[in-house]
N, C-alpha and C positions, 0 to 999 in steps of 0.2 A: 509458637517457637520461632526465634529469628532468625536470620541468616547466621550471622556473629553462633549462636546458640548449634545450627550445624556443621558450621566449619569446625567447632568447636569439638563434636563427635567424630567428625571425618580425623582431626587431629594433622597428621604432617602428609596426608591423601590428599587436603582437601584441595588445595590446586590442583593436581590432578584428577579430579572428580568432578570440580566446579570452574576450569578454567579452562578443559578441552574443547576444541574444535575440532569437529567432526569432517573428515576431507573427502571419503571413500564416498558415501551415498549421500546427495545432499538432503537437505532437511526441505530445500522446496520441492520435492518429489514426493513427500509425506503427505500423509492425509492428516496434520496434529490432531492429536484431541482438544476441543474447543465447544464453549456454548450451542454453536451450528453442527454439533457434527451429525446428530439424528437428522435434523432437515438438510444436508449437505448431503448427507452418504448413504442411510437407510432407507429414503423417501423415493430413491430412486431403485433399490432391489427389488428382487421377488418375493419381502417378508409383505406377511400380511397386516394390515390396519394393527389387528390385535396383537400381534407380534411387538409391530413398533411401538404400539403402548406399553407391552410389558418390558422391552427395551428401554425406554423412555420413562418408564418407574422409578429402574435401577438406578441410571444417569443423574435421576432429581432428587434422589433421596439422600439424606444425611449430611455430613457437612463439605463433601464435595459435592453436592448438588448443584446442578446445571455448571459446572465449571469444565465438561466432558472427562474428566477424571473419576475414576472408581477407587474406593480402598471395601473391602469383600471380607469375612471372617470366615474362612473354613474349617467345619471342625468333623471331619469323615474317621478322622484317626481312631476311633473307637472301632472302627471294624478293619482298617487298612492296617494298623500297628498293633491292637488289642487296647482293651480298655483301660487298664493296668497299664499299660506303657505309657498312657495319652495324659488318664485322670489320677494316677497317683500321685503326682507333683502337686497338683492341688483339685482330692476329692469333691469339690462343691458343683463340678460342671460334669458328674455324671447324672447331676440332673437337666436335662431339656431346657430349662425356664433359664438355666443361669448362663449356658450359650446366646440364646437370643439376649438378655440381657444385657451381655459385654456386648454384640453387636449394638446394639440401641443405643447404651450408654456411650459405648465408643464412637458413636458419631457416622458407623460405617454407610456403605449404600445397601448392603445387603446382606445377610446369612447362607453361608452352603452347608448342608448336615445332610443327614440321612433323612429316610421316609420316618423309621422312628421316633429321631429326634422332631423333626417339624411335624410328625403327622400327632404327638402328643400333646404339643401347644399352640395348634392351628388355630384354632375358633379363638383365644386371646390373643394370639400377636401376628396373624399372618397381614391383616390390615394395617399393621402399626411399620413393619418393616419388609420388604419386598422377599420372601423366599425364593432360594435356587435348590431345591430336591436332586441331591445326588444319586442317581437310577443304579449304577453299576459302582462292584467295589472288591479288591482282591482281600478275601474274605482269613485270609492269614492261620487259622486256625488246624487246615487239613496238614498230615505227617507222613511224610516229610514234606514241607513250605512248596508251595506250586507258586507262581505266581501268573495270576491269571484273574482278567475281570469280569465280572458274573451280572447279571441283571439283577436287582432286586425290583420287588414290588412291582406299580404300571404307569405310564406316562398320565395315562386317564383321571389316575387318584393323585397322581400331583398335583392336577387339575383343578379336582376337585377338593384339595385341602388350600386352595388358594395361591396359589405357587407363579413368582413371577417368572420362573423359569427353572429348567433341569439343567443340570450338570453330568458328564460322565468322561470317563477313563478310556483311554486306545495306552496300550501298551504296543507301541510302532518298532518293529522290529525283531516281536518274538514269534513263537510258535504260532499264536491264536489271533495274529491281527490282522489278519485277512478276516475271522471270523467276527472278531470284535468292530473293523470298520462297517462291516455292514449291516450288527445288531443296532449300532451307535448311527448309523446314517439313518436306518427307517426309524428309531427311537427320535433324531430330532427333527425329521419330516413330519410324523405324527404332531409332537411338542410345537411345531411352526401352526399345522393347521388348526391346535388346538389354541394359538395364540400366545406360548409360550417363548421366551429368550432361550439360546442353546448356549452352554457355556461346555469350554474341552479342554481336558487336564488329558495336555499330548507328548506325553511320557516315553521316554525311550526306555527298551526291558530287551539284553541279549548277552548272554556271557561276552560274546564273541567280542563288544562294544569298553574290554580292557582288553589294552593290548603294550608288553612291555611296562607294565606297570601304570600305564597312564587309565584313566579311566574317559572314556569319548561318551559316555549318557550325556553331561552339558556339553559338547561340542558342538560350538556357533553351526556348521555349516549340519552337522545329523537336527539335531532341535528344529533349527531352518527349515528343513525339508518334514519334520515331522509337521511344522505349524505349516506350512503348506498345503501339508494331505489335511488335516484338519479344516482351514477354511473351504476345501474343496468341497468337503460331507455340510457343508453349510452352518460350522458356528459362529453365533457372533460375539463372541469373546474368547478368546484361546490363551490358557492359563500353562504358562512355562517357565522351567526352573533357569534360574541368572544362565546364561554362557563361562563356562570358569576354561574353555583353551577352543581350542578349533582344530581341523585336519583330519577329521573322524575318518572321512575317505578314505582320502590316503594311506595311514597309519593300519585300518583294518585294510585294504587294494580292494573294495567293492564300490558296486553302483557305478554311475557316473555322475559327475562334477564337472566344473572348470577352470583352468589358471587361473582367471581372474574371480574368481571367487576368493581367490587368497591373496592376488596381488595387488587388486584392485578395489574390491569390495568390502575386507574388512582389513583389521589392523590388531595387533595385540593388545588394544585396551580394551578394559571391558565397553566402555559405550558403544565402540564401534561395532565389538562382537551383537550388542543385543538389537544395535542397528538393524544388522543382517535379519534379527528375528523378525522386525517389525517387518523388515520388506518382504520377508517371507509370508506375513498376515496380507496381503495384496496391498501392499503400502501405507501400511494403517489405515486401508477402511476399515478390517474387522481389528479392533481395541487386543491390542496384547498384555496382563499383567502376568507379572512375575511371582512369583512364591517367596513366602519369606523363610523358608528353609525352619532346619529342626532351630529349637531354644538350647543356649547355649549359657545361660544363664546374664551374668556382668554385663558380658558385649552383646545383647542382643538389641538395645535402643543402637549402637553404634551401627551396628550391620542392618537393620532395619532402614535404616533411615539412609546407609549406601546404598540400599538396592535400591530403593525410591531414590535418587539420585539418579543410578546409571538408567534405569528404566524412565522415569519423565525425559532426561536428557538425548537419548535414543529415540524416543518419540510413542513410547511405551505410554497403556491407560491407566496404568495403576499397578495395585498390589494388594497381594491377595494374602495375607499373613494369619495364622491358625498357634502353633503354639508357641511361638514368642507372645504370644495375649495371653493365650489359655493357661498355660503352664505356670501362671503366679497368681499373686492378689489382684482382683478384681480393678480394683485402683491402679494397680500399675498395668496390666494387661491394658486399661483404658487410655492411658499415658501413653503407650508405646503403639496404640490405634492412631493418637492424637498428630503421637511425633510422625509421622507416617504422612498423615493428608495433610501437615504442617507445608509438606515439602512440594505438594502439588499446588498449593492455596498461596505458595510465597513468589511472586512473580520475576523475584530477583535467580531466579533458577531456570534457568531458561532451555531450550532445544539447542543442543551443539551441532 
C-alpha cells in the first residue's frame, strides 16, 4: 500500500496524523522499534537465553520480520464476548485451522487464542507460526455478567504445545486486581523460566472510571499507569487500547499525578496522548501495540490503518487487531492485516 493510498484512507486527518510533531516527550528519549532492538534492549535484562529466543521468534516472523515492528491476530473473543458474538459475522473461524490461517496468510508475526484454539492444531502449525496461549479470560457466560479474569489451563502445557509465548488479562482498577496481579506475575515468572515471551492485555475495569458522562477506561494518563504496573510484573509486550481523552485523575479526584503530566507531557492529539503510553512502557524498551478495537464494518481499513499511524508515530510496536480480520471474508480480513504492516514497512511514516 503507498503513502498517496493512506493518506488516501486518513482522508482530510491525514495532515494531522502524518504531519504532527511531537513537542511534549521527545522521540530521542525513546527506545524506537528497530532491527537492533532485541540486541540493544533485551540482551541486557534479566530474560533468559530462551526467553529472548522466543522473543526473537515473534520479531522475525511474517512480513514485519526483523523490522522490530509487530502486527499479532487476536482471537480470545470466543470466550471474552461469546462465540455467537465473535463467529457469527463469519462462521468459518469457529474452526481453530482457519484463525491460524488468516494469521499465516495475513503475513502477521504471531497468533493469540486460547489453549483450545492452539492446543487443537498444535502439532500442524505451532512450527509454522509463533503461538501466544492466552492463560486467563473473563469467561462472560456467569448471571448476571461479573467481570472478572479467571486462569484457564497451565503455563506448562503451553509449553509444551509449543507456544512462543503466553498472554493474559489484569483488569487494573477493579475489585480482583490486586488478586489477578499476582496470579499474572507468578504465571509470567514461570512462562520466563520456562523460556516463554509474556505479552499483557492491561485493561482498565471500574464503574467509578465514568464520570459525568465521559468515559476514562482510554484516558492517556489511567492506561499510562496501567502499562506501567504491567511492565513492572515483567511483560515484554503490553497490549493497550488507543488513548481517546486523558484527565482520568482528575475527573474521578483519586491517586496521585502531576501538573505536568497535562501541561507538559501530553497534548490533545492522539500521538501525543499514546506517547505518554509508550513512556509509560519504560520508554519503549518493552514494545507497546494497540488493539484495533471492535469491526465496524466500511471503516474499518480507515480506522485500522489510523491506529497504526498514531501508534508507529508515538513510537509504538505494532498492532494487535482480531475482529476487523476475523469478522469478514478471509481475503479481505488478509487485506486489512496487509494494510496494517503496510504502514510499519513504509519509511515515509516516520516517528513524530
Amino acid at each position: 500500500m503507498s503513502l498517496n493510498k493512506i493518506q488516501d484512507l486518513l482522508g482530510d486527518k491525514a495532515e494531522y496524523y502524518l504531519g504532527h510533531t511531537c513537542t511534549t516527550i521527545s522521540k530521542d528519549s525513546i527506545h524506537l522499534p528497530a532491527p537492533g532492538h532485541i540486541d540493544n534492549v533485551w540482551t541486557q535484562s534479566n530474560r533468559n537465553i530462551q526467553t529472548i529466543r522466543s522473543i526473537s521468534a515473534i520479531a522475525d516472523h511474517g512480513r514485519l520480520g526483523g523490522s522490530g515492528y509487530v502486527s499479532i491476530l487476536p482471537v480470545d473473543q470466543g470466550i471474552e464476548h461469546s462465540g455467537g458474538a465473535s463467529f457469527a459475522p463469519n462462521p468459518i473461524y469457529f474452526d481453530p485451522e482457519n484463525i491460524v490461517k488468516l494469521a499465516i496468510e495475513g503475513g502477521c508475526n504471531a497468533v493469540a487464542s486460547t489453549y483450545g484454539v492452539l492446543g487443537s492444531v498444535a502439532r500442524k502449525y505451532a512450527h509454522k507460526i509463533p503461538f501466544i496461549v492466552k492463560v486467563n479470560h473473563n469467561e462472560f457466560i456467569s448471571y448476571p455478567n461479573k467481570f472478572d479474569q479467571i486462569m484457564f489451563g497451565t503455563i506448562k502445557d503451553a509449553w509444551n504445545m509449543g507456544a512462543a509465548g503466553i498472554g493474559a488479562t489484569i483488569y487494573f482498577g477493579s475489585d480482583e486486581s490486586a488478586r489477578q496481579i499476582v496470579e499474572v506475575a507468578k504465571a509470567f515468572e514461570y512462562a520466563h523460566e520456562l523460556g516463554m515471551a509474556t505479552v499483557l492485555w492491561c485493561y482498565l475495569r471500574n464503574g467509578s472510571f465514568k464520570k459525568d458522562g465521559v468515559d476514562y477506561h482510554t484516558a492517556a494518563d489511567l492506561t499510562g499507569q496501567a502499562n506501567h504496573l504491567g511492565v513492572t510484573i515483567q511483560a515484554d509486550i503490553i497490549k493497550q487500547k488507543l488513548p481517546t481523552n486523558n484527565g482520568g485523575y482528575n475527573a474521578i479526584n483519586f491517586g496521585k499525578t502531576s501538573k505536568l503530566v497535562y501541561d507538559k507531557l501530553t497534548t490533545d492529539h492522539p500521538i501525543d496522548l499514546c506517547r505518554y503510553q509508550v513512556a509509560n512502557c519504560y520508554m519503549g524498551r518493552v514494545g507497546l501495540i494497540n488493539s484495533g478495537g471492535e469491526s465496524k464494518g466500511a471503516t474499518d481499513m480507515a480506522e485500522a490503518v489510523m491506529t497504526a499511524v498514531v501508534n508507529k508515530r508515538a513510537g509504538g510496536m505494532g498492532l494487535i487487531s482480531g475482529r476487523k480480520a476475523f469478522q469478514k471474508p478471509m481475503a479481505e480480513g488478509v487485506q486489512l492485516l496487509n494494510a496494517i504492516q503496510d504502514v510499519y514497512l513504509d519509511s515515509s511514516v516516520t516517528i513524530a
